[in-house]
N, C-alpha and C positions, 0 to 999 in steps of 0.2 A: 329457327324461323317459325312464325306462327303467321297462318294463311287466315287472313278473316273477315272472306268470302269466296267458298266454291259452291258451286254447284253437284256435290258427289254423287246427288240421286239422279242426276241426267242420262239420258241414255246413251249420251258419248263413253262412258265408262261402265256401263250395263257390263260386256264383254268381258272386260279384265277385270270386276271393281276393288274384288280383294287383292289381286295382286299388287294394283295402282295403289291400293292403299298402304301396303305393307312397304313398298318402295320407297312412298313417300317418308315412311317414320323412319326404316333404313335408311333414307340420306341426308336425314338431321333434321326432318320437321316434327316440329313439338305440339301442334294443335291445330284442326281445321275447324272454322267457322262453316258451319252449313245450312245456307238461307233458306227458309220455303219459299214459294211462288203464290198458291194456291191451296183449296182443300183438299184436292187431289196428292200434294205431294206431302200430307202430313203423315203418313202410314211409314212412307219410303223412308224420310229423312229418320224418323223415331228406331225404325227399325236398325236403320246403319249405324247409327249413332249409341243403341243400345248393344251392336256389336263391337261397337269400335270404341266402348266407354273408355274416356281419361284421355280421348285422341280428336275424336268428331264428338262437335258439341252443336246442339240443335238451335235454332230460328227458323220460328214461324208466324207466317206472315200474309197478306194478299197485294200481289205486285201488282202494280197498274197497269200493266199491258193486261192482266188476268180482267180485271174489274168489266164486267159486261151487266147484263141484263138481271142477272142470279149472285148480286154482288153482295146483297143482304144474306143469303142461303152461307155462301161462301166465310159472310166475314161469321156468322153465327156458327160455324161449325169451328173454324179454327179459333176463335175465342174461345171456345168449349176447350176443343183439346190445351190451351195454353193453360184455362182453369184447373183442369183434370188433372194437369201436368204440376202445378204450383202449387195444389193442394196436396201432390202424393209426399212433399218435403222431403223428396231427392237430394241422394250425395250430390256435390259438385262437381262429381264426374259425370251425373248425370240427369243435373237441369239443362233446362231452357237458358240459352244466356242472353236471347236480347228476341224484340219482334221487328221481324222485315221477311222477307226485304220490303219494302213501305215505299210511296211517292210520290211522284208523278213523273206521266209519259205523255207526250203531246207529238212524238213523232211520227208515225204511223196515221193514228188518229184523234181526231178532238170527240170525236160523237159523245161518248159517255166522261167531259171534263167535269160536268156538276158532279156523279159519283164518285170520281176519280178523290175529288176533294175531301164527297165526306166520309169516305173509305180511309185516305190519310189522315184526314181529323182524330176519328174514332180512333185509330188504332196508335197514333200518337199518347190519347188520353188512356188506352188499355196502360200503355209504354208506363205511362206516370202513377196507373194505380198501381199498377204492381211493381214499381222500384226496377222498371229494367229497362237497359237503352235501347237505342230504334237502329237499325241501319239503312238510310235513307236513298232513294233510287231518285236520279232528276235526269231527265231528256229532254231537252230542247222547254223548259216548262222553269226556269231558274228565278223568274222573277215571283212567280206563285208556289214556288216551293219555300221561298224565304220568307215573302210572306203568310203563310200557312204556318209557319213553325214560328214566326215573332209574333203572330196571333196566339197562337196559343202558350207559348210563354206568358203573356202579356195575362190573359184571362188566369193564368193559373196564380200569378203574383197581385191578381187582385181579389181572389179570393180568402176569405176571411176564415183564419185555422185550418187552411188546408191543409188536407192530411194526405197529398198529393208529393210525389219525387220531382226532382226537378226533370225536364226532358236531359237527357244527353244521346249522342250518340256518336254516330259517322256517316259519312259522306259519302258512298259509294262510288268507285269509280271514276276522283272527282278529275274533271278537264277543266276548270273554269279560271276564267281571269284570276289575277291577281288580289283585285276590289272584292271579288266574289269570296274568294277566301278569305280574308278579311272579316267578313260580313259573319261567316261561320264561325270563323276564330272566337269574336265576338261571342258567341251564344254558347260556348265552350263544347263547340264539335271536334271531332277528329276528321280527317281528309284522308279517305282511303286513296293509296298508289299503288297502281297495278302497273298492266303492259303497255298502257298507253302514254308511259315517261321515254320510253326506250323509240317512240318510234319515230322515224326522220323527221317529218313536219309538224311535232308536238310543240308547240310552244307550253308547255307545262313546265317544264325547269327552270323557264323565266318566272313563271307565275307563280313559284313557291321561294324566290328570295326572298318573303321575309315572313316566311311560315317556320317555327319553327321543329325543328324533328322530332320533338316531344308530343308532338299534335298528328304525328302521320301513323300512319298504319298500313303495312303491307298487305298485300290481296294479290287472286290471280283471276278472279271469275271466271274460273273455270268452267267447262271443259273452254271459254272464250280469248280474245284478248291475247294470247301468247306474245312474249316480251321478242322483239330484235336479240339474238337470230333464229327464233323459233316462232315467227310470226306468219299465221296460217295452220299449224301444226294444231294440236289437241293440248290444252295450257296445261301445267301441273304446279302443284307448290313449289316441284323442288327449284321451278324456271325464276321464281323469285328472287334466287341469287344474279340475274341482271339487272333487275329492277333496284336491288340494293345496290349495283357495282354502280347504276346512276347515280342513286342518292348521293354516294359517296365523295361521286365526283361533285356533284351540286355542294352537300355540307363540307366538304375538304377533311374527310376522314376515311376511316378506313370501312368495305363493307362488314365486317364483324361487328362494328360498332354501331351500324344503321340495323344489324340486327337486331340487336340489343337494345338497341332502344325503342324499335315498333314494337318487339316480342312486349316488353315490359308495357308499352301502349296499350297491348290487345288485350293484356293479362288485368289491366286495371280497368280497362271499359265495359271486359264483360264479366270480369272477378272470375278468372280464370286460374285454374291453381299452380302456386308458385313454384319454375321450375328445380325439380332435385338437383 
């Protein structure tokens, strides 16, 4: 299984982190996605990730809950480091493989929504100039997340010899209708599924009939999120095998097979290397 989005720099796993991580490879996980938040957390993730080369692979990024007052300071340093990082033409085991986690967040609060936007603008177009995909964060904000991103599609296909990638990415965490997916499929996104398929009053398993499993991607957001019957708990990759035992049930196959097919999902979105 390939995880791809934890949180490993969090302080829920400060405590055990190498152990937690050696666990996880011990019980069949092949690769962790690891989002940044902010500029603060670009030190931690580089560092874990250069320990844990060919296992933890780096994203960074400025989340929107982050986005406040010093949100220019922010996006300037971690653009630096993503530069710094693209220029040193690192093995594959130890680039950068996408920027996020990216979005929008309207939960909490709207105060800072005009930066919020041109924080995900910007770093969508970082996304395009350098040929790498986004992993997308939406709370309560789905209408201006869609359009944010079919905006900038839009500008990038009317630009003459752009020498611009296309956006791709994923969805993070997705919950959302049916239409809503749809809408992503569309723009050729992937729909992360995590712990929020497993739980009792999810209508998510409806909302992915006609998604099909070539488009999904496993996650735990970790240390969050933890899948039925470990909800409440501190999440881990390895919990991902309930998350597949839904899918399974949902696509009518077997979960080995729902592995197999995110794994090979994650490996092509963030060109992640082929497993031996």
């Amino acid at each position: 299984m390939i995880d791809s989005h934890c949180h490993v720099d969090e302080p829920a796993y400060e405590q055990d982190r190498e152990e937690f991580l050696q666990r996880q490879k011990d019980g069949g996980i092949e690769a962790i996605v690891v989002p940044g938040v902010n500029m603060h957390s670009v030190d931690g993730i580089m560092d874990i990730c250069r320990r844990w080369r060919g296992f933890c692979y780096p994203v960074l990024g400025l989340h929107p809950q982050d986005v406040a007052e010093d949100w220019q300071e922010q996006l300037d340093v971690i653009h630096q480091a993503i530069l710094n990082h693209v220029s040193a033409n690192l093995d594959v085991s130890e680039r950068i493989v996408a920027i996020g986690e990216i979005g929008l967040d309207y939960h909490y609060t709207r105060e800072f929504e005009e930066a919020q936007h041109e924080v995900f603008r910007t770093q969508l177009r970082w996304a395009s100039e350098l040929d790498l995909p986004v992993i997308i964060h939406n709370r309560d904000a789905t209408a201006d997340t869609l359009e944010i991103v079919k905006s900038e599609i839009r500008n990038q296909k009317s630009e003459v010899r752009s020498q611009k990638s296309a956006i791709r990415g994923v969805i993070h965490c997705f919950s959302g209708s049916a239409e809503v997916a749809q809408e992503w499929l569309k723009m050729g996104m992937y729909l992360g599924i995590g712990g929020v398929l497993t739980f009792k009053n999810s209508k998510l398993a409806e909302n992915l009939a006609n998604v099909p499993l070539e488009r999904l991607l496993l996650e735990t957001d970790g240390p969050y999120l933890a899948p039925t019957p470990h909800r409440g708990e501190r999440n881990e990759p390895i919990l991902m095998r309930f998350v597949a035992m839904k899918l399974a049930e949902i696509y009518n196959c077997t979960p080995q097979e729902v592995i197999e097919v995110t794994s090979a999902n994650s490996r092509k979105l963030f060109r992640l290397p082929t497993k031996k």
